[in-house]
C-alpha positions in Angstrom: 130.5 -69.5 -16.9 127.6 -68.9 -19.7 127.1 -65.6 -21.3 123.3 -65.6 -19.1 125.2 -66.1 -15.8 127.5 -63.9 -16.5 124.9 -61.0 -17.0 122.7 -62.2 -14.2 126.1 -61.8 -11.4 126.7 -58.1 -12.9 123.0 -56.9 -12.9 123.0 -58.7 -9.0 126.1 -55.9 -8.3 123.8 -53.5 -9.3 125.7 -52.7 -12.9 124.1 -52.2 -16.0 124.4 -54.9 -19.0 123.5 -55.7 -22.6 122.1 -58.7 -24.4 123.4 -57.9 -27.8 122.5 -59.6 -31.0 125.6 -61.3 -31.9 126.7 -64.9 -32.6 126.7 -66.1 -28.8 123.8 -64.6 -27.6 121.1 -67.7 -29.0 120.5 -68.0 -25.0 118.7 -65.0 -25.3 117.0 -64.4 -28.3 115.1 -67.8 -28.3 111.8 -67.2 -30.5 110.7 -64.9 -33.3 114.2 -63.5 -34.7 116.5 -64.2 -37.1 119.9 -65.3 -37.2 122.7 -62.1 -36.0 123.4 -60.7 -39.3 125.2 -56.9 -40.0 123.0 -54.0 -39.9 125.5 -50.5 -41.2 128.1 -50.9 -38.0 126.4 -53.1 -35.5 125.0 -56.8 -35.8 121.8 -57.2 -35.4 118.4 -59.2 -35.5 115.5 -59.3 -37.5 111.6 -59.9 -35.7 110.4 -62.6 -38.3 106.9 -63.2 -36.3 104.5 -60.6 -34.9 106.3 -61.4 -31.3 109.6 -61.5 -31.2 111.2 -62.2 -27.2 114.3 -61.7 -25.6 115.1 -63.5 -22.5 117.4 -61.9 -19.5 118.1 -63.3 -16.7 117.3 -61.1 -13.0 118.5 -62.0 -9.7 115.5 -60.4 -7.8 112.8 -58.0 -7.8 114.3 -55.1 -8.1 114.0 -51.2 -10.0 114.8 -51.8 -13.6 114.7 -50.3 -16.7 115.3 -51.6 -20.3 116.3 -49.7 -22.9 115.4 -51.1 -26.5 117.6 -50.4 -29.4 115.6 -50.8 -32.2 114.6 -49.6 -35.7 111.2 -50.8 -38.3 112.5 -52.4 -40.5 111.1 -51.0 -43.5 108.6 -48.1 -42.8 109.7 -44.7 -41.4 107.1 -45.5 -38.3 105.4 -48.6 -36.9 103.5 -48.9 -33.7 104.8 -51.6 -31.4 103.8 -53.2 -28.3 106.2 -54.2 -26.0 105.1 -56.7 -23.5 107.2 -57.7 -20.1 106.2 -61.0 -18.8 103.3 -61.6 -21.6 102.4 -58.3 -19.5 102.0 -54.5 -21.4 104.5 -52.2 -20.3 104.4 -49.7 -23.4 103.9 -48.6 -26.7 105.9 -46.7 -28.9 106.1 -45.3 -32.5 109.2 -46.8 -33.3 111.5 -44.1 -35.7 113.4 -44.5 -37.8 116.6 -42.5 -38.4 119.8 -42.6 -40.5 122.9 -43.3 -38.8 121.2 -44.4 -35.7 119.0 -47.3 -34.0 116.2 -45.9 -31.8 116.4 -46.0 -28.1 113.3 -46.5 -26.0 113.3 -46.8 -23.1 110.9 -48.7 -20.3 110.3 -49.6 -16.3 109.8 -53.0 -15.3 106.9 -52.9 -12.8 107.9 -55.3 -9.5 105.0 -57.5 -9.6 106.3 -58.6 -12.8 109.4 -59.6 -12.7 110.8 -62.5 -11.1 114.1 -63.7 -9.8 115.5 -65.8 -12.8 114.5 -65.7 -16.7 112.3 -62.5 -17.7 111.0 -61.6 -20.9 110.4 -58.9 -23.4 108.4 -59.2 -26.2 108.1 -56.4 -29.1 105.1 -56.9 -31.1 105.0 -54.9 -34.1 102.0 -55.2 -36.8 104.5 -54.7 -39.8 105.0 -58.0 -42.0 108.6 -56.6 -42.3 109.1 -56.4 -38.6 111.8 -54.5 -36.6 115.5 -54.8 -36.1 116.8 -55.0 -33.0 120.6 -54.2 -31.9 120.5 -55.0 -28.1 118.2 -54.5 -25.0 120.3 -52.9 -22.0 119.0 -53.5 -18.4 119.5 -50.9 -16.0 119.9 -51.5 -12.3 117.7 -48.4 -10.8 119.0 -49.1 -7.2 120.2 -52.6 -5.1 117.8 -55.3 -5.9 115.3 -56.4 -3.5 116.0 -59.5 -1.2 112.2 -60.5 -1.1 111.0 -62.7 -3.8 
């Protein structure tokens, strides 16, 4: 069973999951990041164009949230867009803090998402970009049977 199948099956039962930057997770982060690398004590990935996606697989409209672990890369603070389905969901100050990776967290709107491969993007006007340690979806309640 692949890693995407996997996480698709446990966010169907309603249980949260990660996609974590890490050296099986290339399913997921397909465009705009750089190889996993070790950040302090967690692996993660570096944005190295202005849009940088992660993929994650839902098994139906549903009430979701993400959470975004993620840091600037090289400024205290940097605006960033972050886009759900090329759609925009938020925008943030991203912060950043010793000894931790900034958490920010974001609903998924319905008539967004769709059963199968969704998207968020982080766009981020730094030419240093962001680093990013995982994106967590959160089931908010059973997921819809209409599609």
């Amino acid at each position: 069973m692949s890693a995407g199948t996997a996480r698709w099956i446990t966010v169907g039962r309603g249980e949260s999951v990660s996609v974590e930057a890490g050296s099986r997770d290339q399913v997921f982060f397909r465009s705009g990041w750089s190889p996993p690398q070790a950040g302090g004590n967690v692996t993660v990935r570096i944005s190295r164009e202005p849009r940088a996606v992660v993929h994650f697989p839902l098994p139906a409209r549903g009430d979701y949230d993400v959470v975004l672990r993620v840091d600037p890369l090289e400024a205290d603070t940097a605006p960033a867009l972050i886009l759900f389905n090329q759609q925009f969901v938020a925008r943030f100050n991203l912060e950043r803090t010793a000894g931790r990776v900034g958490s920010y967290r974001v609903t998924l709107p319905r008539q967004w998402q769709k059963p199968g491969d969704n998207a968020v993007a982080i766009v981020s006007s730094l030419p240093a970009g962001v680093r990013l340690w995982f994106v967590r979806i959160i089931p908010m309640g059973p997921p819809s049977t209409a599609h």
